[in-house]
N, CA and C of each residue as an Amber inpcrd file, in Angstrom:
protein
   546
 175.0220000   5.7250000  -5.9300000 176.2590000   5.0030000  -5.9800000
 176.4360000   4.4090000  -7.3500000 177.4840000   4.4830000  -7.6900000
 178.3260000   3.7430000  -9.2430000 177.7930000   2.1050000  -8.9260000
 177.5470000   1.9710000 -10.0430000 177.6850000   0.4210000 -10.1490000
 178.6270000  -0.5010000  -9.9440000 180.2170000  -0.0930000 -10.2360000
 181.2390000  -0.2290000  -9.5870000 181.7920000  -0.6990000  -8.0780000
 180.5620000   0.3110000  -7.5370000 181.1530000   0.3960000  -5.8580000
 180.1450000  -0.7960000  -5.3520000 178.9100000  -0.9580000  -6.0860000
 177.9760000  -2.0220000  -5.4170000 178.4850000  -3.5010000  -5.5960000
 179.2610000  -3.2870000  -6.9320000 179.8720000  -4.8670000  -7.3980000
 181.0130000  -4.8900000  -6.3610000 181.5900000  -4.2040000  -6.1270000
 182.3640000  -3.8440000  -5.2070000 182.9200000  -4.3800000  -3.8430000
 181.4010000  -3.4290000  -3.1130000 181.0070000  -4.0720000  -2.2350000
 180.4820000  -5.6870000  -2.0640000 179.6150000  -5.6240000  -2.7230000
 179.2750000  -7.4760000  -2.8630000 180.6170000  -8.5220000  -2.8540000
 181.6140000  -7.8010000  -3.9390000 182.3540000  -8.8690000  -3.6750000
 183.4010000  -9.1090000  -2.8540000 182.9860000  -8.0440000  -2.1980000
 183.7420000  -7.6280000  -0.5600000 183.0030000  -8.6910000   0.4290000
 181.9360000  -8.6380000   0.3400000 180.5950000  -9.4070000   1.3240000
 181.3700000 -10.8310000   0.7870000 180.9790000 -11.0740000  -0.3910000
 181.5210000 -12.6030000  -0.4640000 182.9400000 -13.0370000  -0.1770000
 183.7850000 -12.0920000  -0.2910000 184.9510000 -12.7260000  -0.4300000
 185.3970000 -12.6640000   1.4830000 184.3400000 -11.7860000   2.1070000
 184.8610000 -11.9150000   3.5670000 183.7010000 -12.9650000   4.1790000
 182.9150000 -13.8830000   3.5910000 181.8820000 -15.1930000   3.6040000
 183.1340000 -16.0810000   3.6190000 183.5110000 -16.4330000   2.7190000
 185.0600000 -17.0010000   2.0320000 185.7280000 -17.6550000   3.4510000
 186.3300000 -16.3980000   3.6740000 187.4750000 -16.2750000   4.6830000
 186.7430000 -17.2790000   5.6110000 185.9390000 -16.2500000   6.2600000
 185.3970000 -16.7030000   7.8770000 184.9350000 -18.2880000   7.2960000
 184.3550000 -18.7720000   6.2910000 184.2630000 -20.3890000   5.9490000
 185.3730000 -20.9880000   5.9140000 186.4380000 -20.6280000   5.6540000
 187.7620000 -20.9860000   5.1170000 188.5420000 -21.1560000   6.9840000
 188.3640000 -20.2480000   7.2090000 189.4260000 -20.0710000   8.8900000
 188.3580000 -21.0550000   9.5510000 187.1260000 -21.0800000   9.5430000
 186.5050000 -21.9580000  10.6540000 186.4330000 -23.6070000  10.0210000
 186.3150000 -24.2020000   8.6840000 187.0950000 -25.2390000   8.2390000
 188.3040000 -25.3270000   9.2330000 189.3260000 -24.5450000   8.9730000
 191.0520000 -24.5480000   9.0790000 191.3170000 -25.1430000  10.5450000
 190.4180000 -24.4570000  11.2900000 190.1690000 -24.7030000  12.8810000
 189.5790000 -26.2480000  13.2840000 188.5160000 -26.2440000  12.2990000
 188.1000000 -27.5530000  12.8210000 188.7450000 -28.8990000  12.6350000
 189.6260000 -28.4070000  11.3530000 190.9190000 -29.4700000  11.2030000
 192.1960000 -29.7760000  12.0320000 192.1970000 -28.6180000  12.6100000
 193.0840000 -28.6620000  13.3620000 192.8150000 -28.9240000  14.5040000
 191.9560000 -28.7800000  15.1050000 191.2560000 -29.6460000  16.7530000
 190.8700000 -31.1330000  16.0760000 190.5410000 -31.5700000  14.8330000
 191.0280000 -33.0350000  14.8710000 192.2570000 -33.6290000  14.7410000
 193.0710000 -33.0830000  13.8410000 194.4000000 -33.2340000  14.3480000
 195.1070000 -33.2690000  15.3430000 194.8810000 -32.2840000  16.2970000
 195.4780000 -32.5190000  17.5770000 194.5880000 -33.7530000  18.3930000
 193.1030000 -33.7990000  18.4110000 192.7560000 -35.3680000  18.8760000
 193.3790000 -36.4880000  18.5710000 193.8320000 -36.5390000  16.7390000
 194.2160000 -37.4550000  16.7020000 195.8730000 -38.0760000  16.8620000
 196.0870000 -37.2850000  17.3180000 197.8610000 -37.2600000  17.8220000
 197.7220000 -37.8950000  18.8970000 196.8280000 -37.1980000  19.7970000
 196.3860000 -37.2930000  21.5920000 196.4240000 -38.2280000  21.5510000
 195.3760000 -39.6580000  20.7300000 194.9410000 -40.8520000  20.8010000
 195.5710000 -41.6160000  20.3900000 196.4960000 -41.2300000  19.3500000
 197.2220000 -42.3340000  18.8050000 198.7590000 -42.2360000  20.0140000
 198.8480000 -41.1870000  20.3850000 200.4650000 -41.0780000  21.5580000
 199.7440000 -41.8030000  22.9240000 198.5180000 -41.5600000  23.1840000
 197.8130000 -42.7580000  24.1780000 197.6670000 -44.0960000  23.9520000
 197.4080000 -44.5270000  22.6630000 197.6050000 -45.8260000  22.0460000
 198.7980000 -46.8080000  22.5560000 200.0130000 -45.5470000  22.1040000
 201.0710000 -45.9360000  21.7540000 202.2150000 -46.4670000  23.6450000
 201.3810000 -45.3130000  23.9130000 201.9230000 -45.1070000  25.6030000
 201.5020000 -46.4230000  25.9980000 199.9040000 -47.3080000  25.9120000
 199.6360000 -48.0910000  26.3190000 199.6610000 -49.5570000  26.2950000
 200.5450000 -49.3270000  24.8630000 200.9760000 -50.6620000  24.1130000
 202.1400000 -50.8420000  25.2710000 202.7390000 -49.6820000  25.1540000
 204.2790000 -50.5140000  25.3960000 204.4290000 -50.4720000  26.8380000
 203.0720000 -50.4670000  27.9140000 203.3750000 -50.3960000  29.2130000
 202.6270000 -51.4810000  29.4130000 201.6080000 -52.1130000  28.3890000
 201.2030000 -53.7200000  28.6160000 202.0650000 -54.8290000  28.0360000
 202.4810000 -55.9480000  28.7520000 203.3670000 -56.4590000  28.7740000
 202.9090000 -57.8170000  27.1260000 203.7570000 -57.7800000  26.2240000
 203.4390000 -58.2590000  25.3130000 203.6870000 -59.5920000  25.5130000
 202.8930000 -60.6990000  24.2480000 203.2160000 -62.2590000  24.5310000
 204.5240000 -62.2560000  23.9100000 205.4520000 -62.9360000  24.3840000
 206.1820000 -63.1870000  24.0900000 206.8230000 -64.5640000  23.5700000
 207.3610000 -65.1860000  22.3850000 207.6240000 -66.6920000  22.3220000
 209.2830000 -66.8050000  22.0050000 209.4150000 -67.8470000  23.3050000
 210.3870000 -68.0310000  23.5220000 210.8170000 -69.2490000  22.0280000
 212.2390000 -69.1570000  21.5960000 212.5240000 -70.2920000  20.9550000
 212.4510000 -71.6170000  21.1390000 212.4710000 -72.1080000  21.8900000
 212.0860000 -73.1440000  22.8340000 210.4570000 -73.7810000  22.3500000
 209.6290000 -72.0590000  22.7200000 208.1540000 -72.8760000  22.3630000
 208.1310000 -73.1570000  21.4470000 208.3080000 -72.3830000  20.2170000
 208.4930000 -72.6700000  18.6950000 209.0750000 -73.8730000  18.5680000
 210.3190000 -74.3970000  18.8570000 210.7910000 -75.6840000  18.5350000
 210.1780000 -76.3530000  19.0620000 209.1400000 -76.4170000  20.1070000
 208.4950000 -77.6080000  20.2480000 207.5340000 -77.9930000  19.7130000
 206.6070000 -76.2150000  19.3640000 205.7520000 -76.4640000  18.6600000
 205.9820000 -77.3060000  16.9640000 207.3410000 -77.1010000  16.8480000
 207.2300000 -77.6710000  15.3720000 207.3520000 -79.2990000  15.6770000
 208.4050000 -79.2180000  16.4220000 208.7190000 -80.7020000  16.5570000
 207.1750000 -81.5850000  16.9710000 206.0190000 -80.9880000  17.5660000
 204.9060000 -81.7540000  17.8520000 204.2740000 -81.8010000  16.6770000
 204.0630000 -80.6780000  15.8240000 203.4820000 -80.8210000  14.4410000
 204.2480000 -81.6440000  13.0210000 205.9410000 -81.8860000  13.4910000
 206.3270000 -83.0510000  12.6820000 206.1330000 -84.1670000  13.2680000
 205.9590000 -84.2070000  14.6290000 205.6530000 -85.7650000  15.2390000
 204.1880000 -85.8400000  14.4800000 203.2100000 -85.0300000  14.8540000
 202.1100000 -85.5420000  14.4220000 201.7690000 -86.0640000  12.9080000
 202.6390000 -84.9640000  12.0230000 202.8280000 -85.4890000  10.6140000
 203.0700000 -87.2450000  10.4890000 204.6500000 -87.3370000  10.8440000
 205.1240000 -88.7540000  10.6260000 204.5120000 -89.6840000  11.5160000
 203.4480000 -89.6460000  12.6490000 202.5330000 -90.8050000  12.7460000
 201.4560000 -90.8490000  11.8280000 200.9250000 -89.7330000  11.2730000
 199.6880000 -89.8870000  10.3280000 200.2630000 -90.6710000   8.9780000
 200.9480000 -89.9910000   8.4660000 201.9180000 -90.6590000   7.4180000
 202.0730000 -92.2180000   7.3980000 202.7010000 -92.7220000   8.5530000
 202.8930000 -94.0130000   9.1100000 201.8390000 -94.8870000   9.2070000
 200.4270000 -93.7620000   9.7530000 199.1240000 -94.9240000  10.0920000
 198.7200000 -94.4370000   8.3570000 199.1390000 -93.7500000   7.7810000
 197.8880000 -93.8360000   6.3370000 198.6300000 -94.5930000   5.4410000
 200.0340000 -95.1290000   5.3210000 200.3760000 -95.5720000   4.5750000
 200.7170000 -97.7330000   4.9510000 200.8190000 -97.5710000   6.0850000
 200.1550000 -98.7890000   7.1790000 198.9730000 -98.9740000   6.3220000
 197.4640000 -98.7200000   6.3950000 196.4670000 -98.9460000   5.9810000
 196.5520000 -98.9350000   4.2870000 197.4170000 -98.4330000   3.5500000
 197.2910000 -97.9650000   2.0580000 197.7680000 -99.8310000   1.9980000
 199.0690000-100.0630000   2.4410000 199.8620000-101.2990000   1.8840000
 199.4290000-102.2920000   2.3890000 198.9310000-102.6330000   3.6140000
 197.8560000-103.3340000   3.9720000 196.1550000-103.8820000   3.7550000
 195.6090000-103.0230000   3.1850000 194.4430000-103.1200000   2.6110000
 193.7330000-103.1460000   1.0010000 192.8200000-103.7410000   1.0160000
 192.2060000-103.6480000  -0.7210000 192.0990000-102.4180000  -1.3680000
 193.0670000-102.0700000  -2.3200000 192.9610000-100.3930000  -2.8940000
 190.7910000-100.3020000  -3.1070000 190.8260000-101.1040000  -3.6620000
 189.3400000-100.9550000  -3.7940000 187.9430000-100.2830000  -2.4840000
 189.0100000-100.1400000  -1.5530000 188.4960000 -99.6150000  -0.3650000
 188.4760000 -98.5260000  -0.1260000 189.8910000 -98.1170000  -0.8380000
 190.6070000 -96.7900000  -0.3370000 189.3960000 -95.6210000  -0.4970000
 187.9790000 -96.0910000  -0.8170000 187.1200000 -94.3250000  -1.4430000
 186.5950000 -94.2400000   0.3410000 186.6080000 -95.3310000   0.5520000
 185.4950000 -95.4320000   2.2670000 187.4780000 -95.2270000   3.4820000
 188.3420000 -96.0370000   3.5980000 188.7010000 -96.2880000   4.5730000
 189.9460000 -95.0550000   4.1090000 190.2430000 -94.3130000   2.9590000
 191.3330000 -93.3230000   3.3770000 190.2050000 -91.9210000   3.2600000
 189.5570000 -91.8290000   3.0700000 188.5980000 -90.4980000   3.3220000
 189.3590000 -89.7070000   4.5010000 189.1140000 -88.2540000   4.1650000
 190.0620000 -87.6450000   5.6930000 191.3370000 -87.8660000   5.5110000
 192.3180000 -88.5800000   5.0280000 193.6900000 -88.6330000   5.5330000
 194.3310000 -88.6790000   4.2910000 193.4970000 -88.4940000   2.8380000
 193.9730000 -88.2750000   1.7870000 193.6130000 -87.7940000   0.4930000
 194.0640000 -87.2230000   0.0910000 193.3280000 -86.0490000  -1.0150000
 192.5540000 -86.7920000  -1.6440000 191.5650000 -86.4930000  -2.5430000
 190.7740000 -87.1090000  -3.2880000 191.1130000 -88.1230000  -4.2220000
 191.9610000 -86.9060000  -4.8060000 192.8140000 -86.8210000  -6.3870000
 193.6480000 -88.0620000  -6.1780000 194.3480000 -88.4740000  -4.7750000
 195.3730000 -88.7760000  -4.5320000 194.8030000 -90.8210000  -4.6090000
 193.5520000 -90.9780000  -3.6950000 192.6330000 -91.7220000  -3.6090000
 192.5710000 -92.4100000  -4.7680000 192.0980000 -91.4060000  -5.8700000
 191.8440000 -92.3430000  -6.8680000 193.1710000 -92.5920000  -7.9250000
 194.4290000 -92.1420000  -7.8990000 195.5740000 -92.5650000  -7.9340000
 196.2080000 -93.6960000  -7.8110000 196.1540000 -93.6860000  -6.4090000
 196.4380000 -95.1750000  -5.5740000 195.4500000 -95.5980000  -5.9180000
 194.3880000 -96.2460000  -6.6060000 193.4200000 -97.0780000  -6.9120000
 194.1030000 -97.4720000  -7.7590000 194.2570000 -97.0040000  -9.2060000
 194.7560000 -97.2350000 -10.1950000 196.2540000 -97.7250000 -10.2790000
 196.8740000 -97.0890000  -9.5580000 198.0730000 -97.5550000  -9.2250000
 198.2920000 -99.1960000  -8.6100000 197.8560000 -99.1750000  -7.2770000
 197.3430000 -99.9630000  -6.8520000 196.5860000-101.2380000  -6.6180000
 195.8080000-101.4160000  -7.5850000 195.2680000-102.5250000  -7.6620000
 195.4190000-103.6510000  -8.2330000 195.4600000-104.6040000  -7.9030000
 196.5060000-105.8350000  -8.4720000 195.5230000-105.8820000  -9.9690000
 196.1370000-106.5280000 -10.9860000 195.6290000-107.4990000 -11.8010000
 195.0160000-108.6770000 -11.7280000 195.9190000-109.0250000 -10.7010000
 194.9640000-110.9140000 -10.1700000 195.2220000-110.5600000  -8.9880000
 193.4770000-110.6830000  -8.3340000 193.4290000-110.9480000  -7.2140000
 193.7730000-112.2550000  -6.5840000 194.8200000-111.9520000  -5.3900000
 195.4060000-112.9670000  -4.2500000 194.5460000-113.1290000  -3.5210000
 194.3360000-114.2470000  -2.8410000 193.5180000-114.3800000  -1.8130000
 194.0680000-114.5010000  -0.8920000 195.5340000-114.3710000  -0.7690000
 196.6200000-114.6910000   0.9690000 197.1520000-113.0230000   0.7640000
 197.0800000-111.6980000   1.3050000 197.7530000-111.3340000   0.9570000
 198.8030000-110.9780000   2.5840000 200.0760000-110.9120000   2.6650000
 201.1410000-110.9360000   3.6800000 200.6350000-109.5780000   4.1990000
 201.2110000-109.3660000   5.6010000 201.3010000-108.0780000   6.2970000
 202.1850000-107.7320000   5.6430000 202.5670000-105.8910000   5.4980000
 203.5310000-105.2970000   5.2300000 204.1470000-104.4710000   6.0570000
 205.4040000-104.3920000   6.6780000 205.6360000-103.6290000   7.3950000
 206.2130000-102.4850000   7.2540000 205.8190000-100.8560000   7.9330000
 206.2360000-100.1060000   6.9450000 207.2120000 -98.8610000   7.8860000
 208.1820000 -98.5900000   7.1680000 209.2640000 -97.3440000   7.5630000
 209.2940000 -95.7260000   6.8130000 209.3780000 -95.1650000   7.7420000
 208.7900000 -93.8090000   7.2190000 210.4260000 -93.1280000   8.0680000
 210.3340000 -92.1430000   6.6200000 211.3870000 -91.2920000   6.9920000
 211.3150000 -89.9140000   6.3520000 211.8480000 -89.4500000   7.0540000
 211.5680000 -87.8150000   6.3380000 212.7790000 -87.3820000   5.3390000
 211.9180000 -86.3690000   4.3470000 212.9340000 -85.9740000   3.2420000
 213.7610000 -84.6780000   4.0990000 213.0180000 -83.3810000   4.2850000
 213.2330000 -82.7630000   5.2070000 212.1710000 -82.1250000   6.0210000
 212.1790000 -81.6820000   7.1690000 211.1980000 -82.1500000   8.2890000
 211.0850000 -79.9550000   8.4190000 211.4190000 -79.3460000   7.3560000
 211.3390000 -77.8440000   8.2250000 210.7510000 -77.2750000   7.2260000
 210.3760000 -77.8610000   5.4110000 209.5630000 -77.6550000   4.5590000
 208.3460000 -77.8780000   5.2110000 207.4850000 -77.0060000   4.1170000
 206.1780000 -77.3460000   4.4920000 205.4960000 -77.0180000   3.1520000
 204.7270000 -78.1290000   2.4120000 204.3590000 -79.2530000   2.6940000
 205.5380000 -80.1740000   3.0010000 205.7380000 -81.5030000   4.3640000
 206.4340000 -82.1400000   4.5060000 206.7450000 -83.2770000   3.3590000
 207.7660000 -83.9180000   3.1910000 207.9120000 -84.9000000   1.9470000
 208.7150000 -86.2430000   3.2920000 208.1760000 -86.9380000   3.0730000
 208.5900000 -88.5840000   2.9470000 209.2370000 -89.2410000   2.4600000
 210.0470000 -90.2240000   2.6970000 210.5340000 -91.5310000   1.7550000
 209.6680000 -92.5280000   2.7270000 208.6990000 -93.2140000   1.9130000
 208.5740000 -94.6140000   2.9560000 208.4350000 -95.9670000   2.6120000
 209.0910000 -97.0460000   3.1420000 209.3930000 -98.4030000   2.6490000
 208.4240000 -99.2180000   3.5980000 207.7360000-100.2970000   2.2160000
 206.6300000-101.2510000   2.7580000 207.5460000-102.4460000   2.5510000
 207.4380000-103.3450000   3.4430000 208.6510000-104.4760000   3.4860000
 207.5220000-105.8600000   3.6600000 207.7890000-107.1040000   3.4290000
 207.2100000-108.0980000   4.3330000 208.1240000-109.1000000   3.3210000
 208.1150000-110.8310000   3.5380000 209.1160000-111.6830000   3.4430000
 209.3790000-111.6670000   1.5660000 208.1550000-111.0230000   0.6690000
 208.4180000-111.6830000  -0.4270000 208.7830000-110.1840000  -1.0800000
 208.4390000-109.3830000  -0.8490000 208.5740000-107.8740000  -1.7570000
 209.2590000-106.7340000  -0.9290000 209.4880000-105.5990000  -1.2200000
 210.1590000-104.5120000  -0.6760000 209.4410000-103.6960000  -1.7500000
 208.5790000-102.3750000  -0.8850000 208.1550000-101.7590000  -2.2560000
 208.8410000 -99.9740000  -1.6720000 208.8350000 -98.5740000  -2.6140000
 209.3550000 -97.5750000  -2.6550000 208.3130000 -96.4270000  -3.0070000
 208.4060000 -95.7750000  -1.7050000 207.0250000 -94.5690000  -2.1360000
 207.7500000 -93.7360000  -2.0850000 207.1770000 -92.1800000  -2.2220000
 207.5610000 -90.9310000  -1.8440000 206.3050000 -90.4540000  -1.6300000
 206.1440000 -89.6470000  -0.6740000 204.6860000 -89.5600000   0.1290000
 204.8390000 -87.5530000   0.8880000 203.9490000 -86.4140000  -0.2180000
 203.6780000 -85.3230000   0.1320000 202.6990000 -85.0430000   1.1220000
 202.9240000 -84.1730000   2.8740000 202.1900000 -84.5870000   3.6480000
 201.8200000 -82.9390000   3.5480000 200.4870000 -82.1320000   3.1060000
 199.9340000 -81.1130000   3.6300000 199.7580000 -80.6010000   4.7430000
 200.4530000 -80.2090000   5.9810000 200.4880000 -79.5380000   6.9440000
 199.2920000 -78.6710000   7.5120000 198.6250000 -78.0250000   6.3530000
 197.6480000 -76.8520000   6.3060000 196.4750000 -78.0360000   6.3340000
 196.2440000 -78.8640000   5.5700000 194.6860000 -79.5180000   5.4710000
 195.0960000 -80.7670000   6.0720000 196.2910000 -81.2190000   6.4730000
 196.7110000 -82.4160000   7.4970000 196.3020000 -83.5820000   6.6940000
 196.2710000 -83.7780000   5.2950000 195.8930000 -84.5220000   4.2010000
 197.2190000 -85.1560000   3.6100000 197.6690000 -86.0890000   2.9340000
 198.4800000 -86.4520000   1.8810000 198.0610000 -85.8450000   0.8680000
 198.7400000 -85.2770000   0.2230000 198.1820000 -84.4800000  -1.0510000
 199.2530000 -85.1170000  -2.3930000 200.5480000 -86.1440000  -2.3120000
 201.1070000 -86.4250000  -3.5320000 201.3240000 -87.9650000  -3.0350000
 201.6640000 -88.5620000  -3.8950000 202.0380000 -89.9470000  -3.7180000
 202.8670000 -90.0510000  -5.1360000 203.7450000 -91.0940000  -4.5080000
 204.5460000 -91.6550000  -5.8060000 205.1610000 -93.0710000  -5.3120000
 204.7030000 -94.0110000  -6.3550000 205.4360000 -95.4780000  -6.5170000
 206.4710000 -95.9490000  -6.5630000 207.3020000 -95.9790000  -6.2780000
 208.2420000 -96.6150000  -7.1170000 208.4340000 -97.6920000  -7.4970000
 209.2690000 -98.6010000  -8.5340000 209.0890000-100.0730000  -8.9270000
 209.8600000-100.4180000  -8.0870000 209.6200000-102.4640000  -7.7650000
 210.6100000-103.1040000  -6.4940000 211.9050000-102.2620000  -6.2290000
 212.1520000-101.9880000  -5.0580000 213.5240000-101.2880000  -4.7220000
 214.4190000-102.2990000  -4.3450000 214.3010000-103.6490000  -4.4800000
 215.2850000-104.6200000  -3.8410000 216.7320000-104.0300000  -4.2510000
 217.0250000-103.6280000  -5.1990000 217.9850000-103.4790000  -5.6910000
 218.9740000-102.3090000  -4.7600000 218.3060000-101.5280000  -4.6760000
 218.3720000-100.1590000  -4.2500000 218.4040000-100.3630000  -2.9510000
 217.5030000-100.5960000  -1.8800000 217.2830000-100.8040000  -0.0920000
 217.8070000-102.4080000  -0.0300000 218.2470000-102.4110000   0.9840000
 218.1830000-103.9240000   1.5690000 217.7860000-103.8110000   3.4240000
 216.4970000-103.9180000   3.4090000 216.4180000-103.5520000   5.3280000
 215.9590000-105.1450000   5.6520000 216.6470000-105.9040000   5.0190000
 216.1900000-107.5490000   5.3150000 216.8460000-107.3040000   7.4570000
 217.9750000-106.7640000   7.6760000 218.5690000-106.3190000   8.9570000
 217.9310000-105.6860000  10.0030000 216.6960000-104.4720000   9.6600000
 216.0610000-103.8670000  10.0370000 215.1980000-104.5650000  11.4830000
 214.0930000-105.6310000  10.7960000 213.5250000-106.0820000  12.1890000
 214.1420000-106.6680000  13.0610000 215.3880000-107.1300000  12.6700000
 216.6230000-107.8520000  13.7560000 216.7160000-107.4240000  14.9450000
């Protein structure tokens, strides 16, 4: 035989190796393909014949309205304790209910120059900037017979922390809730 016909042949042998590798690949792709149709149209069949949760508007609005109630009492009791108490405290008694950063803020802010030794209760009003942001924002007024003071107070939702504070100077000018405890 020619040398021709042996190269020939051989590459007859290989190229029909080829095929039959090539068609039995082709096959085995295709019996996973069709599994994976099967399983995912069974998936799909079984989703939508189990009955999904459903939330009514209703729950949602209550759920928010309980998570702004809970906001504006925390707000109320941390800023109660802020205007009421020795800033010099604030590292032990606002721990938990206010950012760190915020802590040592109101220290500085906060702390008289001359210490009083009488100091008055303050009584305090909390109101919301708007209540459907999140982080929530505050306006809140510390009142008692001799001062009226003006915060703005950022309430973190996610870490349930105060995370901003802001002072403002006497607001007499500005508020008058002398009417308020009436």
């Amino acid at each position: 035989m020619n040398g021709w016909v042996k190269g020939l042949i051989i590459f007859d042998i290989v190229l029909a190796g080829c095929l039959t590798f090539y068609i039995h690949q082709h096959s085995n792709l295709m019996i996973d393909n069709v599994r994976t149709h099967q399983t995912a149209k069974k998936q799909a069949k079984n989703r939508l014949s189990t009955p999904a949760t459903q939330f009514k508007a209703e729950d949602l609005k209550d759920t928010k309205l309980k998570s702004f109630q809970t906001a504006n009492d925390r707000v109320k009791e941390t800023m109660d304790l802020i205007v009421n108490s020795d800033p010099r405290q604030f590292d032990s008694s606002l721990k938990g209910q206010v950012q760190p950063s915020v802590i040592q803020q109101l220290k500085n802010e906060l702390t008289p120059t001359v210490d009083t030794a009488v100091r008055t209760h303050q009584d305090v009003y909390v109101s919301v900037i708007n209540e459907y942001n999140s982080p929530l924002e505050f306006y809140v007024i510390s009142q008692n017979s001799e001062q009226l003071n003006a915060y703005e107070v950022t309430y973190d939702t996610g870490s349930k922390l105060i995370s901003k504070f802001k002072h403002y100077s006497t607001a007499d000018a500005a508020f008058d809730l002398k009417g308020v405890n009436q």
